[in-house]
N, C-alpha and C positions, 0 to 999 in steps of 0.2 A: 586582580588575580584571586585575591580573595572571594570577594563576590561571584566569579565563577568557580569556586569550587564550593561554596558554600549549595549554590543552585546544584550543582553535582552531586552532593550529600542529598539533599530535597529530593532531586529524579532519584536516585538510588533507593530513598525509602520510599518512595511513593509505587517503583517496580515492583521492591518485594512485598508489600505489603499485597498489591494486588496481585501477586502472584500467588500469597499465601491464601488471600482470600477464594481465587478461584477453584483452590483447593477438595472446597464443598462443593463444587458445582460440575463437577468432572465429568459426568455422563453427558450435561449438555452441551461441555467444550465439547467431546466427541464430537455430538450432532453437528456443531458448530464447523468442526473441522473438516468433517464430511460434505457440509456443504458447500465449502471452500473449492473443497477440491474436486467436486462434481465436475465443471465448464472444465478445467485441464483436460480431466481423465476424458471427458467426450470430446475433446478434440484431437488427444489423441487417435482417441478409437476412429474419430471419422476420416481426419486427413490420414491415419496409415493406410486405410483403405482406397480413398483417393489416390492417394501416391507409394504403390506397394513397392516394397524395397529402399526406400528414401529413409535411409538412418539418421540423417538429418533434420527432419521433421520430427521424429520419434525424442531423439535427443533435447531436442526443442522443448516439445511438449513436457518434458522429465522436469527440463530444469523449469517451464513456467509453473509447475505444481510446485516448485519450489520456492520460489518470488512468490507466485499468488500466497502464498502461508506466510512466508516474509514479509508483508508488503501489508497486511488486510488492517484497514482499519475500521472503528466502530466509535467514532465520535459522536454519530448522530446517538447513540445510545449512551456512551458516556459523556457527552457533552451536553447534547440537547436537553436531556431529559431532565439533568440538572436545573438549567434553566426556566423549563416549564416548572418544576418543582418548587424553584424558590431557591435551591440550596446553593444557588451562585452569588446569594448575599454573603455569605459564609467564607463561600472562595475572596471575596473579594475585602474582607475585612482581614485577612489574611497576608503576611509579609516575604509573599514573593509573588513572582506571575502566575493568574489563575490558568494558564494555558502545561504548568508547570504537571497538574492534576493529569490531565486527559493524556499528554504526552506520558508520564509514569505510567497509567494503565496500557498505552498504545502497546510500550514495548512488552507492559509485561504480558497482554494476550498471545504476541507475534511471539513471545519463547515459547506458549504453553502450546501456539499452534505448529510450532515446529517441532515440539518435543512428541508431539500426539502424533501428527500429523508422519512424522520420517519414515514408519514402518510402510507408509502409501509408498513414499516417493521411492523407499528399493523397492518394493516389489512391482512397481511400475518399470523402475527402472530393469529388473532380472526378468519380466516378459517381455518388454521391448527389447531385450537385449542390448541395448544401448549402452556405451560409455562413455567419459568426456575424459577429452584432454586435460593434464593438471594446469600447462598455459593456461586454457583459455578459461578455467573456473578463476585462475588469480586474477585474469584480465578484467572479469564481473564481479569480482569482488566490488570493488569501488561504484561500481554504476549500482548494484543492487541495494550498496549503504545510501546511496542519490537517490534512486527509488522511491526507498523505504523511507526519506523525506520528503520527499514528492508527494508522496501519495495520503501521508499524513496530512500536510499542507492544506493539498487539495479538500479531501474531506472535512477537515477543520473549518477550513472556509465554507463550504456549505452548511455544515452542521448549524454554522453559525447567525445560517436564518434561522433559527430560532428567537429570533429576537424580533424579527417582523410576520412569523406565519406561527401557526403549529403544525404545517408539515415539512415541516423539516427531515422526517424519515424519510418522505416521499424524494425532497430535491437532492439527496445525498442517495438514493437509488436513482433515480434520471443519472447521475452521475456515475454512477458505477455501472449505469446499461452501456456511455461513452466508452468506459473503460475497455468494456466488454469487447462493443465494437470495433474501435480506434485502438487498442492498447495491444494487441495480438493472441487475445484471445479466442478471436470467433475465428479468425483465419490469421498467419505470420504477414506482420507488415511487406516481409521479404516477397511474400507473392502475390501482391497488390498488386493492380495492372500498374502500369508504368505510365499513364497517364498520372494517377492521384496518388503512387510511394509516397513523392519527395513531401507531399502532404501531410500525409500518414503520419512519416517520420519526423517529422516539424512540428507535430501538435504536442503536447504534452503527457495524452495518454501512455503513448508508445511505451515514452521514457521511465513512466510509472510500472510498469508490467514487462513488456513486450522484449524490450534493449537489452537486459541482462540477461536474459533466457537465450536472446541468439546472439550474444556474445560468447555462454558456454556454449550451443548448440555449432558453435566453430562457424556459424555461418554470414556472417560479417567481413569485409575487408578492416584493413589497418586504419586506412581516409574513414568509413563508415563508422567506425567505433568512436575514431577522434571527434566525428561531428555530433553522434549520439551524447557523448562526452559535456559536448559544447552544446546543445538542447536541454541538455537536463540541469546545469550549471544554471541558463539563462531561465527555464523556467521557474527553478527554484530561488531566485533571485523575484518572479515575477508573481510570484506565488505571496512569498514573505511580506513584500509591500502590501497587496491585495488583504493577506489577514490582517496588518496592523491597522488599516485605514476604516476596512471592515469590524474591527472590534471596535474600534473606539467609537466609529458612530453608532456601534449595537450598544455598547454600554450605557452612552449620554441617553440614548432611546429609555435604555431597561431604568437607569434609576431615576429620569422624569416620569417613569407612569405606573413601575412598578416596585420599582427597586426600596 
């Protein structure tokens, strides 16, 4: 018990401090933010036009501008880059988990891009006219905390070729195109043909982006929630393996040839 709260002091400064530090950098969180949130706002704009009247959709699109800022992560930049740099020697003569580092900056980008970011999501939200139900925002609470480790997960594990490539920016974009596609951004998993949904929904992107947005957007059954539930549970379980097995052969790599 100790030892985890001692790790919980570590993320907590590791948060503020990169929160503080982004401080200086505020004009380009904007840009940042802005970029985020481009794919939402266009999907909005395109499927309300597809499906005019469909508040559903609209709602949709509100809460995944909310997730996509919740959710964004940038390992390949705080992680990788370390590594090309050298400065992973440092993390690692260091007495806790170097994974300790990346995850403190995760969260503290995803407050600065929520804090930046809110004034999109009302005014998206007051011309869509949309509102959510208080249910079903408490019902995505929890999927969008599974999410938000989801989607760390994921990216970490990519970032984490940086131990055999230097494009490592590149295979953590391939990855975030998946997102894109598969995750319910380019189009709501919900209106998949029905050939390849239960697909959709079974892969792991969905779960990172897609799932909490149409759980507020009320557009989910009770079954469909629970097994969204039970996707995101098993991948982040399938996730966590994959980085420990993945580190440890990146590390024996990095201090036999460079480390």
């Amino acid at each position: 018990m100790r030892d985890v709260i001692q790790l919980l002091h570590v993320l907590g400064i590791g948060i503020w401090r990169t929160f503080l530090e982004w401080l200086a950098w505020r004009a380009f969180l904007f840009t940042m933010v802005i970029n985020q949130a481009v794919t939402p706002l266009m999907g909005l704009a395109v499927w309300s036009v597809a499906l005019p009247g469909s508040t559903r959709i609209s709602t949709y699109y509100v809460a995944l501008l909310a997730v996509q800022l919740m959710t964004v992560s940038y390992e390949h930049h705080t992680f990788s880059n370390g590594i090309y740099a050298g400065a992973l020697n440092h993390d690692l003569l260091r007495p806790q988990p170097v994974v300790m580092g990346p995850l403190g900056a995760n969260i503290a980008l995803r407050i600065w891009h929520l804090l930046v970011g809110l004034p999109l999501i009302i005014i998206a939200a007051i011309v869509s006219g949309v509102s959510f139900d208080l249910r079903a925002i408490l019902l995505a609470i929890p999927s969008l905390v599974l999410a938000a480790v989801l989607r760390f997960l994921f990216t970490y594990l990519l970032a984490l070729s940086a131990f055999w490539t230097e494009q490592a920016h590149g295979v953590v974009g391939f990855g975030e195109t998946l997102i894109f596609l598969l995750g319910g951004s380019a189009a709501p998993v919900t209106l998949f043909p029905t050939s390849i949904r239960p697909l959709g929904e079974s892969l792991p992107f969905q779960s990172m982006l897609g799932f909490p947005a149409a759980i507020a957007g009320s557009s989910l059954s009770a079954m469909e929630i629970l097994a969204g539930y039970g996707w995101q549970m098993l991948w982040i379980a399938v996730f966590v393996l994959l980085v420990v097995f993945v580190w440890r052969s990146g590390v024996r790599r990095y201090t036999a040839i460079g480390g």
